[in-house]
C-alpha positions in Angstrom: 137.3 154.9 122.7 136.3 157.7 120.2 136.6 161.3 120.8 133.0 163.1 121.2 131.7 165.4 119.4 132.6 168.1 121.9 136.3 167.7 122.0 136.4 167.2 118.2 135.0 170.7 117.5 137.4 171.9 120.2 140.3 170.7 118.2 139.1 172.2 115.0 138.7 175.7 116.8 142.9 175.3 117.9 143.3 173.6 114.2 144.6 170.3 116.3 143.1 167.3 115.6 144.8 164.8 117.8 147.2 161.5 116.6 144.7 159.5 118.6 141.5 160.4 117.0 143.0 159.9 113.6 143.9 156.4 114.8 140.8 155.2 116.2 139.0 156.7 113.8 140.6 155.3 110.9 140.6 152.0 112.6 137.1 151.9 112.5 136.8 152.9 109.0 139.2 150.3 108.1 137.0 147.5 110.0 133.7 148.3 107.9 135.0 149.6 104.6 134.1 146.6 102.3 133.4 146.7 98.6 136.4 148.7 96.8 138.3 151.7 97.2 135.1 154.3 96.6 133.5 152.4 99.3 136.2 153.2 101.4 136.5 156.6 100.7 132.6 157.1 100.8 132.8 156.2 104.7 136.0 158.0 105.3 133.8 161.5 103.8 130.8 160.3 106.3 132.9 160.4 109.1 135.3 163.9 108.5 132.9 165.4 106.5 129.5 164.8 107.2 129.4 163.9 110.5 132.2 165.8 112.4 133.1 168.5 109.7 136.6 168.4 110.1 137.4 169.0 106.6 135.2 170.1 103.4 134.3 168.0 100.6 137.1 169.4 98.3 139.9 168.3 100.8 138.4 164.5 99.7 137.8 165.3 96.2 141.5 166.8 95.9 143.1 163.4 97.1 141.0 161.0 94.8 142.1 163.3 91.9 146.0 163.4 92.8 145.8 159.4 94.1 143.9 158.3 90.6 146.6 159.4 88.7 149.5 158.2 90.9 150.4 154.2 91.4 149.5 151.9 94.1 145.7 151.5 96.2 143.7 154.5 95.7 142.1 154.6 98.8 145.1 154.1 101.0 147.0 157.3 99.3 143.6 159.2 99.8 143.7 158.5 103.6 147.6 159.4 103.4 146.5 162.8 101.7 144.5 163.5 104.6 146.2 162.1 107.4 149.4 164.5 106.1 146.8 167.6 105.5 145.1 167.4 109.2 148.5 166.4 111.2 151.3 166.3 108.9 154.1 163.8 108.4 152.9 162.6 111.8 149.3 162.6 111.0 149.4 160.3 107.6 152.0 157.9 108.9 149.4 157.1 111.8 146.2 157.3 109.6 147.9 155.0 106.9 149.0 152.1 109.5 145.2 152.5 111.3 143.7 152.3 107.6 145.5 148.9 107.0 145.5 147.2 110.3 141.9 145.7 110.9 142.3 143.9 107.4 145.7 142.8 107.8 145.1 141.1 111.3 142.2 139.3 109.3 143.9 138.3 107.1 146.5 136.9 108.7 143.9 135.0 110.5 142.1 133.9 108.0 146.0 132.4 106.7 146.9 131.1 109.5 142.9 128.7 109.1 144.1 128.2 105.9 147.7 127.0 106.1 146.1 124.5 109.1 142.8 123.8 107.8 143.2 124.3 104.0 140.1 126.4 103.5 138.5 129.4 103.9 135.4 130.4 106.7 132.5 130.7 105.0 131.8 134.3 104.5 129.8 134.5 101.1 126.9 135.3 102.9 128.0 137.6 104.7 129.4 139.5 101.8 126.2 139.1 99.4 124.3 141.6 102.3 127.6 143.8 102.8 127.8 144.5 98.9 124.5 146.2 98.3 124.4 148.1 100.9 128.1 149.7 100.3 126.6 150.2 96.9 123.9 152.1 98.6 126.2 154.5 100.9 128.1 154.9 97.8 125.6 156.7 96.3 124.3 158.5 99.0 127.8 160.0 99.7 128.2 161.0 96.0 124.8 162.6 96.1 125.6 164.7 99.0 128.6 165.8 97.4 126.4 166.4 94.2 124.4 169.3 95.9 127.2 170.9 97.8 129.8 170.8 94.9 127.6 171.2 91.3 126.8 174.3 91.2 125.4 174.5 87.4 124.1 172.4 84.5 127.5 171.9 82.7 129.1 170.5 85.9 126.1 168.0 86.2 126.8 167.3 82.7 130.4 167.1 83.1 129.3 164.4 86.3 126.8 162.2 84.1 129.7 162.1 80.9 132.2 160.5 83.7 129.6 158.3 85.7 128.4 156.5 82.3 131.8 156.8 80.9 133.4 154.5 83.8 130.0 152.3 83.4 130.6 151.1 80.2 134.5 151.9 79.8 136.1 150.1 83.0 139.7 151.1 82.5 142.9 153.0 83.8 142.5 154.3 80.7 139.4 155.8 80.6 139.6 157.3 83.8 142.8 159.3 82.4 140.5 160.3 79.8 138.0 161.3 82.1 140.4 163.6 84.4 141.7 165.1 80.9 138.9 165.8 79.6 137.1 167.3 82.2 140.1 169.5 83.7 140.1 171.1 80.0 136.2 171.6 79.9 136.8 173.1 83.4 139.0 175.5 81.8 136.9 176.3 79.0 134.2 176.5 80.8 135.6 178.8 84.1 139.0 179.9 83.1 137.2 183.7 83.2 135.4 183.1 86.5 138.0 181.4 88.4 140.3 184.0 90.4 143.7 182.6 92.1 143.5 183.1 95.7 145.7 185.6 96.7 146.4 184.4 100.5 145.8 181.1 102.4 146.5 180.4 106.0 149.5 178.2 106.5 148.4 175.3 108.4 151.1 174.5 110.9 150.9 170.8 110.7 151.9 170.8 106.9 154.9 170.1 104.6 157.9 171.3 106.5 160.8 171.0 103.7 163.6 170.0 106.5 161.5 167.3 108.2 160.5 166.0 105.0 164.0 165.6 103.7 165.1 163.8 106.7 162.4 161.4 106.0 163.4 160.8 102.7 166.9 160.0 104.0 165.4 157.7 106.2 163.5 155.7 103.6 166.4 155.6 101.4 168.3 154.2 104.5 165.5 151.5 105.0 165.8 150.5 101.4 169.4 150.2 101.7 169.4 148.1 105.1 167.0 145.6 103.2 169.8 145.5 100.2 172.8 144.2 102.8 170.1 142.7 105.1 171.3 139.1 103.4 175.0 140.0 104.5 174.5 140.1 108.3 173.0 136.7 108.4 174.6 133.1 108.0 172.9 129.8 107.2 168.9 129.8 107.3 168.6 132.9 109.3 170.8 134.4 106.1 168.2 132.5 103.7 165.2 134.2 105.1 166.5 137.6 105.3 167.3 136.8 101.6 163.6 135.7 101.0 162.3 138.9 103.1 163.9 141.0 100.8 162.8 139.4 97.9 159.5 139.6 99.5 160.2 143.8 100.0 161.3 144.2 96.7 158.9 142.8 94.9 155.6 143.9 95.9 156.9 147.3 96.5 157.9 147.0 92.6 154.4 146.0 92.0 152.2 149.0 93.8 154.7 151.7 92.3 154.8 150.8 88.9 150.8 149.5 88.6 148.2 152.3 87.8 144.5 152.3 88.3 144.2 150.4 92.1 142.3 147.6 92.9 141.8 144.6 90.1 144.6 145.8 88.0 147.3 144.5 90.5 145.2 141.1 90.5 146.9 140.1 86.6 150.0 141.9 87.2 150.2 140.2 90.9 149.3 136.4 89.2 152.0 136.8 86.3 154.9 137.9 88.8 153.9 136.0 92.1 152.5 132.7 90.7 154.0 132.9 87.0 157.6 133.8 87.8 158.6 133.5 90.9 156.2 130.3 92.0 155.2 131.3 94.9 151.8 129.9 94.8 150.3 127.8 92.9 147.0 129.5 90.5 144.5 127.9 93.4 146.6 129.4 96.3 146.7 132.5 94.5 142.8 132.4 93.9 141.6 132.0 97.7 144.1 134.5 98.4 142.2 137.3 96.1 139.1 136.2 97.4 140.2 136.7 101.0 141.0 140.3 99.7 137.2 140.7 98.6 135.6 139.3 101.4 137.6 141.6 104.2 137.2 145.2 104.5 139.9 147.5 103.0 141.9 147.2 99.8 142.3 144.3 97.5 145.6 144.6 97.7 145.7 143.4 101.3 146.2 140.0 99.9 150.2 140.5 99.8 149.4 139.8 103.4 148.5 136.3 102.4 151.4 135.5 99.9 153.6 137.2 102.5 152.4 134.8 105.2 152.6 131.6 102.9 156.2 132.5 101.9 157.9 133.7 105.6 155.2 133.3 108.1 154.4 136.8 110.6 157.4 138.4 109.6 156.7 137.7 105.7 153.2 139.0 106.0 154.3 142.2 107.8 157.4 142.3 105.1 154.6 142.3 102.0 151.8 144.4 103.4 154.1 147.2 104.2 155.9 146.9 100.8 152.9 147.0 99.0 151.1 150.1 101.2 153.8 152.1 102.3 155.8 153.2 98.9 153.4 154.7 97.1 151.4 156.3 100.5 154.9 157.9 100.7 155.3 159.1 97.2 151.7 159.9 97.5 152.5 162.5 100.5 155.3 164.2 97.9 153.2 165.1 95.1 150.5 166.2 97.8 153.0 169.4 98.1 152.9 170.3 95.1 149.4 170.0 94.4 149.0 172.3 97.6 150.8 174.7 95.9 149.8 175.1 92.8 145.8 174.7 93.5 145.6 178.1 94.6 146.1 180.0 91.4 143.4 180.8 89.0 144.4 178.1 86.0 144.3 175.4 88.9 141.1 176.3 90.6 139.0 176.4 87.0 140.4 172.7 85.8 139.3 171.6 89.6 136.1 172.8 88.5 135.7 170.5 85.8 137.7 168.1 87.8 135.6 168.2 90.8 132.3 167.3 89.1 134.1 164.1 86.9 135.1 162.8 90.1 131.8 162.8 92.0 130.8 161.2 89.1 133.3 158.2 89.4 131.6 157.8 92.6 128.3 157.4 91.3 129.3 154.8 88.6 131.5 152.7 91.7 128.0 151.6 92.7 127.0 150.4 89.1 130.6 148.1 89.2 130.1 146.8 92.7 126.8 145.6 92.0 127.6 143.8 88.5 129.4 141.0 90.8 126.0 140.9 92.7 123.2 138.2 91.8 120.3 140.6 92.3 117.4 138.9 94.3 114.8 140.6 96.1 116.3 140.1 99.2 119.5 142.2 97.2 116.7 145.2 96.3 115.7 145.2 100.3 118.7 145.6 101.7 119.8 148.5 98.7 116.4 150.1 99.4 116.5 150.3 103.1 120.3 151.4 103.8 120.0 153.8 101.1 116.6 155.7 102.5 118.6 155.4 106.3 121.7 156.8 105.1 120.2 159.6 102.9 117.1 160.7 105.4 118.1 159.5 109.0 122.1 160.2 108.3 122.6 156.7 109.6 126.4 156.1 110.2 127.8 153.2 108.4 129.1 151.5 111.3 126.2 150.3 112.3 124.5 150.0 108.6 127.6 147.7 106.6 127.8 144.9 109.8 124.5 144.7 109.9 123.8 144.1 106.1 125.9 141.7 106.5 124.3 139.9 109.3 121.0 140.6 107.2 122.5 138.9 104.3 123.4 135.6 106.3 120.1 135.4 107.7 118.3 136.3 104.3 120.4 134.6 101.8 
């Protein structure tokens, strides 16, 4: 199913790396990413970095620091960023429907037991063994990007102030601070070192502004089919067109106007969906969170549940595009700009204050994912053991996550 390693350099060397692989490959990533948005990103650097070194380290590190301070999932508008930078327009709407769709057909079946059945499968298990050991990969990914991107003691320092910063400071807030702070000490410290690139190849699969504006007439004429969708209908057929665009509007309002990814859209989510509008009750809306943590990808797959509960297949598709798709998009317009400006001499010394803070982030990700962890010895063994295959036997995560899971229902 996946390209070898053959035809994969062979696409690099004609700068073409197919539709396909992005698909599959993404696919995958989006069946074993569980734990967060860093543990996301950690295999999706593995994978184009490590293993088939299709892009370098800074490509990665460029998207987390564009997506952190733009709404919506963080990890979904990093896998935008690079879907658009390998293939284009193309390229990121194929990686960012991949990215979602192993979670969102889990999902859904895990709705479907639960509007029949009342309950969810028992996957606790499961999930104390996957937890530990993304905690581990986490760290081994931001280590490896530790000794290829710190390159002296002031960017290490730069790293340890935003790892122990995000430790005890878990905020949107603080990771503002973090990305300001740093980007100025990256100036301080580089602003006479750091000369603007004078000339860059143009990579023929990027922003074209022609294509781009079409697109955005498309979108706006999407958005305004959903506003007279209602009008075409009569009776209960005009009632759930009604309730799909309700459905459309609202979770699309909630990923472009929420900051910081993951649990922040939990609060926000409760006091609109369960709150306001009714949709579910605060036990309905509790199961469907914890189907979000106990599936791979983003938490905020669980718009697929509501979106299910509310309008069935349709409603589910309705919500989880509503809630991915907006800010991927708006993700994929500030991505120009960022493209353009990171060449000159300014840019390049805050990314190298930037760069550093970031990899940092990474490091603490593993700290927060473990705090929901009961740590047991049979927590330390499976830590210990992915974390010495992944760092000295370059062990790829698609074999190491599903099995610490299996290890975790057999140990636990």
């Amino acid at each position: 199913m996946f390209l070898n390693h053959a035809k994969i350099i062979s696409m690099q060397q004609n700068n073409q790396i197919s539709l396909k692989y992005l698909f599959f490959t993404f696919l995958k990533i989006g069946s074993i990413s569980w734990g967060g948005f860093m543990a996301l990103i950690a295999v999706v650097q593995k994978e184009f970095v490590d293993k088939n070194k299709i892009v370098k380290d800074e490509i990665i590190l460029d998207g987390i620091s564009l997506a952190t301070v733009l709404p919506g999932p963080v990890a979904f508008n990093v896998v935008a960023y690079l879907g658009y930078h390998l293939r284009g327009l193309k390229g990121a709407l194929v990686s960012m429907v991949a990215i979602i769709l192993p979670s969102f057909l889990l999902i859904l079946a895990l709705a479907y037991v639960y509007s029949n059945y009342g309950q969810i499968p028992a996957l606790s298990h499961f999930f104390l063994g996957v937890l530990p050991a993304v905690s581990a990969v986490i760290i081994s990914v931001a280590a490896n990007m530790g000794k290829k991107q710190l390159k002296d003691y002031s960017q290490v320092m730069i790293g340890v102030f935003a790892c122990l910063t995000l430790i005890f400071i878990r905020s949107f807030f603080a990771t503002l601070a973090i990305i300001f702070i740093s980007s100025v000490a990256g100036y301080l410290l580089y602003h006479n070192k750091a000369n603007p690139i004078k000339s860059e190849p143009a990579n023929s699969q990027m922003f074209n502004l022609r294509k781009f504006l079409l697109f955005c007439v498309l979108i706006l004429a999407v958005v305004f089919g959903l506003w007279l969708m209602p009008l075409l209908f009569n009776g209960q057929s005009a009632d759930k067109a009604t309730l799909l665009q309700q459905i459309a509007f609202t979770f699309s309002g909630l990923s472009l106007t929420l900051f910081g990814g993951g649990y922040v859209i939990i609060p926000a989510m409760q006091q609109v969906i369960v709150d306001g509008l009714q949709w579910l009750n605060i036990k309905e809306f509790a199961d469907a969170i914890a189907m979000g943590q106990i599936t791979p990808g983003p938490i905020f797959i669980s718009a697929t549940f509501i979106g299910y509960k509310m309008a069935g297949v349709t409603g589910a598709v309705t919500a989880t595009a509503a809630i991915f798709f907006p800010p991927g998009f708006l993700m994929l317009f500030c991505s120009r700009f960022l493209d353009q400006i990171k060449i000159s001499g300014f840019i390049i010394a805050l990314f190298k204050g930037l760069r550093p803070a970031i990899i940092g982030m990474i490091f603490s990700a593993s700290f927060t994912i473990m705090k929901g962890v009961d740590i047991g010895w049979q927590t330390v063994l499976i830590f210990i053991v992915v974390l010495f295959l992944s760092i000295s036997y370059k062990v790829n995560v698609a074999y190491l996550i599903p099995a610490s899971g299996v290890a975790g229902m057999l140990l636990f």
